[in-house]
C-alpha positions in Angstrom: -102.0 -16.8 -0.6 -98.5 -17.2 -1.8 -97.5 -19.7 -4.7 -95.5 -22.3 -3.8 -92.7 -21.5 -6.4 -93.4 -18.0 -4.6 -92.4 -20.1 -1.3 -89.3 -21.8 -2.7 -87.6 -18.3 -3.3 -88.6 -16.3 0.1 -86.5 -19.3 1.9 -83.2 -19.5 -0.4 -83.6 -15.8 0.2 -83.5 -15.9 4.1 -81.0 -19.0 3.8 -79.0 -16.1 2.1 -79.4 -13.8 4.5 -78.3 -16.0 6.8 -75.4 -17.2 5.8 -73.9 -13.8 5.3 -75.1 -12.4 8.7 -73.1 -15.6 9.8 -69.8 -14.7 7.7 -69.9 -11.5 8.8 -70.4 -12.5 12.2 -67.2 -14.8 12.1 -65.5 -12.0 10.6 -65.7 -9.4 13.6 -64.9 -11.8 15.9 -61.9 -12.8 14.7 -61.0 -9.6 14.2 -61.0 -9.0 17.7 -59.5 -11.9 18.8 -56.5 -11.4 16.4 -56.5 -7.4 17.9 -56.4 -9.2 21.2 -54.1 -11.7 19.9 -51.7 -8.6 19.2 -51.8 -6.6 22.3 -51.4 -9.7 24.5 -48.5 -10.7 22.3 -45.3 -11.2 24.8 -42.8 -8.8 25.7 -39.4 -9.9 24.4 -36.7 -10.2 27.3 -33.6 -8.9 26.4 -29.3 -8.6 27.7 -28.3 -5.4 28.3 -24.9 -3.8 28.9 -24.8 -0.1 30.7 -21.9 1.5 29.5 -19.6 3.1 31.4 -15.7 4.2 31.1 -13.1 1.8 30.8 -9.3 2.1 30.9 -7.7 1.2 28.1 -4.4 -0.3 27.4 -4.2 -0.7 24.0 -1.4 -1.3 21.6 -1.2 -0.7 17.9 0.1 -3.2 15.3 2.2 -1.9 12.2 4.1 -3.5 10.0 8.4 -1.9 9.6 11.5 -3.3 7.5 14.7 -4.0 9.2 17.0 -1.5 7.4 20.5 -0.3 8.5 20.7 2.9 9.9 23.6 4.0 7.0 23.4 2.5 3.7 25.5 4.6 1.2 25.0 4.4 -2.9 28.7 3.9 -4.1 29.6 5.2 -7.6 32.8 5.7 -9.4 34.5 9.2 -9.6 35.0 9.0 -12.9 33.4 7.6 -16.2 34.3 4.1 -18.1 32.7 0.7 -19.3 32.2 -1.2 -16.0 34.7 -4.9 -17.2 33.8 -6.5 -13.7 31.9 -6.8 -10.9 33.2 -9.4 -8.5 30.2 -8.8 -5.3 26.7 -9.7 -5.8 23.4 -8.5 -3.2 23.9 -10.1 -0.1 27.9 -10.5 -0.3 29.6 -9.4 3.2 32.0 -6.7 2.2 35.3 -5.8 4.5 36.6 -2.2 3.8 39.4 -2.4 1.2 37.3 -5.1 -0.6 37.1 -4.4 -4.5 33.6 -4.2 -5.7 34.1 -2.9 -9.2 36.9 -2.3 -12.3 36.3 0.0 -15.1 38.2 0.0 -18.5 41.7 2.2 -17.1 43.7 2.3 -20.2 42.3 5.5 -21.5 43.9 6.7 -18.2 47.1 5.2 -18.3 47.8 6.5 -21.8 46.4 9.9 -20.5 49.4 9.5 -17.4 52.1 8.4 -19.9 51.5 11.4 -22.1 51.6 13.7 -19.1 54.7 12.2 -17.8 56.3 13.1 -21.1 55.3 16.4 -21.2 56.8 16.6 -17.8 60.1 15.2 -18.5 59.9 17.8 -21.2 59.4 20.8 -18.8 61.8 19.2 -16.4 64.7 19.6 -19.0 63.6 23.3 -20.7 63.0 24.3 -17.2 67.0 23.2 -16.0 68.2 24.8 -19.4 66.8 28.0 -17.9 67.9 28.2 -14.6 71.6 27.6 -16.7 70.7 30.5 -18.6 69.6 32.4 -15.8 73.1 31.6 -13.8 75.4 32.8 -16.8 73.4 36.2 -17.4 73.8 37.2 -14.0 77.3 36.3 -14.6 77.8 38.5 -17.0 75.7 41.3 -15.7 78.2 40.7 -12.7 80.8 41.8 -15.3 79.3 44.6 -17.1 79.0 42.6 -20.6 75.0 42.8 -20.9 72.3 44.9 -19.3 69.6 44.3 -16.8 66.9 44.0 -19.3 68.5 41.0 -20.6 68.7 39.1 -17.4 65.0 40.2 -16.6 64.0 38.3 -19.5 65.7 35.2 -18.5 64.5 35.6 -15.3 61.3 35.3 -16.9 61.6 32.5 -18.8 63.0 30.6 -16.0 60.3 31.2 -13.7 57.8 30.5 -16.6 59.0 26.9 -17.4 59.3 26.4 -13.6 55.6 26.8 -12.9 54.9 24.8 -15.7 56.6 22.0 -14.2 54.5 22.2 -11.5 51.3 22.4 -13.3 52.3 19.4 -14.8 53.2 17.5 -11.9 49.6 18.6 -10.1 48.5 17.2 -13.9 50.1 14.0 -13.4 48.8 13.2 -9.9 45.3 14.0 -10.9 45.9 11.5 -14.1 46.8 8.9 -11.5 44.4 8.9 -9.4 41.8 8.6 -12.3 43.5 5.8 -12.8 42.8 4.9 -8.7 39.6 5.5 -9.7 38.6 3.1 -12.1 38.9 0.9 -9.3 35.8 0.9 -6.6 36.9 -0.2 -3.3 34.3 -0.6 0.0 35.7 2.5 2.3 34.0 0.6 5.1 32.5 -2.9 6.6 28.9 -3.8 5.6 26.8 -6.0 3.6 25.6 -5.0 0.0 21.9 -4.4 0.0 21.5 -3.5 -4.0 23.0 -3.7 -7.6 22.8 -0.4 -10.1 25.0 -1.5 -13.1 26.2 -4.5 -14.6 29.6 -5.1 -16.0 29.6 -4.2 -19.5 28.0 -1.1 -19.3 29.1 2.7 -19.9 28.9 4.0 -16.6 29.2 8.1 -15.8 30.9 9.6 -13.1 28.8 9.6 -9.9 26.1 7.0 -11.5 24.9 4.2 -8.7 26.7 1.1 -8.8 26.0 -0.7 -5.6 24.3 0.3 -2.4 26.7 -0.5 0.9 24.7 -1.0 4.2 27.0 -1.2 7.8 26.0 -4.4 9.7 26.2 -2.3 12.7 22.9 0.0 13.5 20.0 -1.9 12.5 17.1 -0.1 13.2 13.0 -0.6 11.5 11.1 1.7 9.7 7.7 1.8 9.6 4.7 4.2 8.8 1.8 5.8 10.9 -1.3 7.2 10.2 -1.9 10.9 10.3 -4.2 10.5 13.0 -1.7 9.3 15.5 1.2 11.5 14.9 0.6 13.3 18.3 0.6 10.5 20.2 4.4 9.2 19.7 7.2 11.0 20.6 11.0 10.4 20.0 12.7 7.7 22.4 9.0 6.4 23.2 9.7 2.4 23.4 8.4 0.3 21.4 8.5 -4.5 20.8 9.4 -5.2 17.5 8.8 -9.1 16.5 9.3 -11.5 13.1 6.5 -12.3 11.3 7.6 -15.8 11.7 8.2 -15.6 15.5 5.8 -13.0 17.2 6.7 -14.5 20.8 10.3 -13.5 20.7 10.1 -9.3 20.6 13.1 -7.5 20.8 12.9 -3.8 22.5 13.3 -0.5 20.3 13.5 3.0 21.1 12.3 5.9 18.3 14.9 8.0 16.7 13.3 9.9 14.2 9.9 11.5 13.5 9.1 12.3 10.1 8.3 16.3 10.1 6.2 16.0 6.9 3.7 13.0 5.5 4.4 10.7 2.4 2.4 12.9 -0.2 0.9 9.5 -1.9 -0.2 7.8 1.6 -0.5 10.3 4.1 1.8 8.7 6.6 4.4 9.4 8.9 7.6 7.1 8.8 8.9 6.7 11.7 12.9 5.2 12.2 13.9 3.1 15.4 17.0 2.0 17.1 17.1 -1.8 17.6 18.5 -1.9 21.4 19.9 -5.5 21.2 20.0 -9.0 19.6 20.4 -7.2 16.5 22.5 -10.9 14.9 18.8 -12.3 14.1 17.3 -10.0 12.0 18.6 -9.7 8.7 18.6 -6.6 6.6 15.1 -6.1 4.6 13.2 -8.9 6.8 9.7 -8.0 7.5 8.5 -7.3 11.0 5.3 -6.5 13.2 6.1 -3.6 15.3 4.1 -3.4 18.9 3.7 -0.1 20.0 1.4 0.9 23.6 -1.7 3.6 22.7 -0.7 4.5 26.6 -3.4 3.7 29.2 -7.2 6.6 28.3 -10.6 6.0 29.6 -12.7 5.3 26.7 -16.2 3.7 26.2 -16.2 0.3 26.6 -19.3 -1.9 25.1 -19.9 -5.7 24.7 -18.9 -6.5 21.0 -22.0 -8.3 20.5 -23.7 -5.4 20.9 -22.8 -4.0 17.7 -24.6 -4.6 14.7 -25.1 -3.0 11.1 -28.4 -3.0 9.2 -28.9 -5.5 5.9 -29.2 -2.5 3.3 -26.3 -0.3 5.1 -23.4 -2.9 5.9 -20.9 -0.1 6.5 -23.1 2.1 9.4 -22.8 0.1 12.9 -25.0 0.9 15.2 -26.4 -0.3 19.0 -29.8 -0.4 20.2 -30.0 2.6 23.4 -33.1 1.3 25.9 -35.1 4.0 26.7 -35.9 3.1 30.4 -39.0 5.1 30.8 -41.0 3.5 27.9 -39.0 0.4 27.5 -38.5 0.9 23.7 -35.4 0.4 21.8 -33.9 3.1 19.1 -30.5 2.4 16.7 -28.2 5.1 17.5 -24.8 5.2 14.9 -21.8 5.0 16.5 -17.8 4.6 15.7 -15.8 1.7 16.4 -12.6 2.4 18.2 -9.3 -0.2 19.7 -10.6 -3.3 20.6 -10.5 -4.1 24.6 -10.2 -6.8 27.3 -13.2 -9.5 27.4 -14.5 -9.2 24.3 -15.1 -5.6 24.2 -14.8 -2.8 21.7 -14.1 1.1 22.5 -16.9 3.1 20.6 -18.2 6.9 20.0 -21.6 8.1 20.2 -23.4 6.7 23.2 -22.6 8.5 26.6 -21.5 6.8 30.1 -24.7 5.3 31.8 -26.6 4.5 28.9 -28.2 1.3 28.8 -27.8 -0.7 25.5 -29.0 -4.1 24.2 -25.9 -6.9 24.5 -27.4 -9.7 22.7 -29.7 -10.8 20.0 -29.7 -6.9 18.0 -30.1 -9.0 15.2 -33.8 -10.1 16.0 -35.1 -6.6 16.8 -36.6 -3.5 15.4 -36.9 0.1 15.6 -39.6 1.2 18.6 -39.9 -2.9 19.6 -40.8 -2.8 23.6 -38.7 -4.8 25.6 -38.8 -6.6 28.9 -35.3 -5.6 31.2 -33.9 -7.4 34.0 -34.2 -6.6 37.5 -31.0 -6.2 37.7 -30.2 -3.5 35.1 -33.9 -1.5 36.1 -32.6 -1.5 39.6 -29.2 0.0 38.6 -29.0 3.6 39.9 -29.9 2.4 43.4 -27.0 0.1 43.2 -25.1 2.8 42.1 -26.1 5.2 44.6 -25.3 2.7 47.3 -21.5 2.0 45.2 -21.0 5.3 46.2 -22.5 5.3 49.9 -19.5 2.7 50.9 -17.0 4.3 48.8 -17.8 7.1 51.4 -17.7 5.2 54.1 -21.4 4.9 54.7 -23.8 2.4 55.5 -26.3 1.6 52.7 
């Protein structure tokens, strides 16, 4: 017979027993519900979007400068100390206007000491022409030889030439003396300041830049990528950054045939057509110009998303209709379109992507799809039946 104490221990023993054969029984079962739990789990229903071709109208944005089509850089023709300046930027100039005076006594003492020497050569030159007149004379009579009116002759015609090398002397001395004087050789509006008075100006140095009122046209840069696209006298709306209703029609003049080394742009140059009195020389303007009408892929912007760890790669979700699983696929982001659509690269026409809630799913996720978009190629099919003139 067993002890008692003997007893005691076989039952804590089966009590043991049990209790795990318990656990472990509670373990397994909900084991399978949770497996159950997980397969049962329900489908998520999702938007989708089929993606098709779209014509597009879009226009591009830039922003130009009002600039005049001739703006000169006017200098003087000859070198002084600059004592005035009477215009300042902005100053409407008529032609004949004085812009600038240099120092000119330097030249009028240069043209007084040339006159003298001419008066000079005036007088040797009439004393030899006398001389000249009585040696013929003479010769005439037999008195003295031929050599010795050759040599008058000489000296006549010497002092002669000299008077006119002095004369053409004189004349250039005076209009050095014009020179010091900078007057506007035409209408305009002055657009920028290159010396102040005071300073020792050379010859040909920038003083002021001139701009003609007449001929406004903008200037503005495009990207390398859309260089084909434009050609000259394409149109174009140019508009003020503080008035973008009003737009005023332009027409391209000018192409540039190489790109700005530091940006790799084009600038392009347009003719303002009309209402040119509005916009003032170096104003700032948006410049509207049509990308022409291209079929291009058109999805719902919604439908775009980009992952949390990659922030610059967009992507879409593409259905796979067979399996009714999801995949990201990359894809490029193009003009923006009509109804709150975006142009894109990478998916192809037909596709069927998710349109809302990307943000909530994952890689491989099954999906629940309308009846609508699962019963799309027989709508399509019968699209096409009445396009033919058939009866569905």
């Amino acid at each position: 017979m067993f002890s008692e104490q003997t007893i005691i221990s076989l039952k804590k023993l089966l009590h043991f027993i049990g209790v795990l054969f318990w656990i472990s029984l509670m373990a397994i079962m909900e084991g399978c519900g949770g497996n159950d739990e997980k397969d049962n789990a329900p489908i998520r229903p999702v938007k989708t979007y089929r993606v098709e071709n779209t014509p597009s109208h879009g226009t591009w944005t830039y922003p130009g400068e009002i600039k005049a089509r001739i703006e000169t850089i006017l200098s003087f023709r000859v070198s002084g100390k600059m004592l005035e300046r009477p215009v300042e930027i902005g100053d409407p100039i008529r032609k004949g206007h004085v812009l600038a005076k240099l120092d000119s006594s330097d030249y009028h003492l240069s043209a007084q000491a040339v006159k003298s020497q001419l008066t000079a050569a005036k007088a040797e030159m009439e004393f030899s022409a006398n001389e000249l007149t009585r040696h013929r004379e003479l010769l005439r009579q037999k008195v003295i030889s031929q050599p010795d009116v050759d040599k008058r002759e000489t000296a006549y015609i010497a002092a002669r030439e000299r008077v006119a090398a002095l004369q053409a002397q004189l004349s250039q001395t005076i209009n050095q003396t014009r020179y010091a004087v900078l007057m506007a050789d035409r209408s305009g509006v002055v657009t920028a300041v290159h010396a102040e008075p005071g300073q020792v100006v050379s010859a040909g140095q920038p003083v002021l830049s001139l701009a003609m009122e007449d001929g406004k046209e903008v200037h503005f840069d495009i990207p390398e990528d859309r260089i084909n696209q434009i050609n000259v006298g394409d149109s174009l709306l140019v508009s003020l950054w503080n008035n973008q209703d009003h737009q005023i029609e332009a027409h391209i003049r000018e192409i540039a045939v190489s790109a700005d080394p530091a940006n790799r742009t084009y600038r392009v140059k347009a003719t303002l057509s009309s209402n040119q009195q509005d916009l003032k020389l170096g104003r700032s303007v948006t410049v509207w110009l049509s990308s022409g009408e291209q079929e291009v892929l058109g999805i719902p912007l919604s439908a775009v998303f980009a992952p949390h760890d990659k922030v610059d790669q967009t992507k879409v979700w593409v259905v796979d209709e067979n399996k009714r699983s999801i995949s990201a696929v990359p894809v490029q982001l193009g003009v923006a379109l009509p109804e709150n659509r975006i142009a894109v690269k990478g998916v192809e026409p037909g596709q069927l992507l998710v349109s809302a809630g990307v943000h909530r799913l994952h890689e491989g996720q099954v999906i629940r799809l309308p009846i609508e978009t699962t019963a799309w190629p027989e709508t399509r099919s019968v699209v096409v039946n009445k396009s033919e003139g058939q009866q569905p």
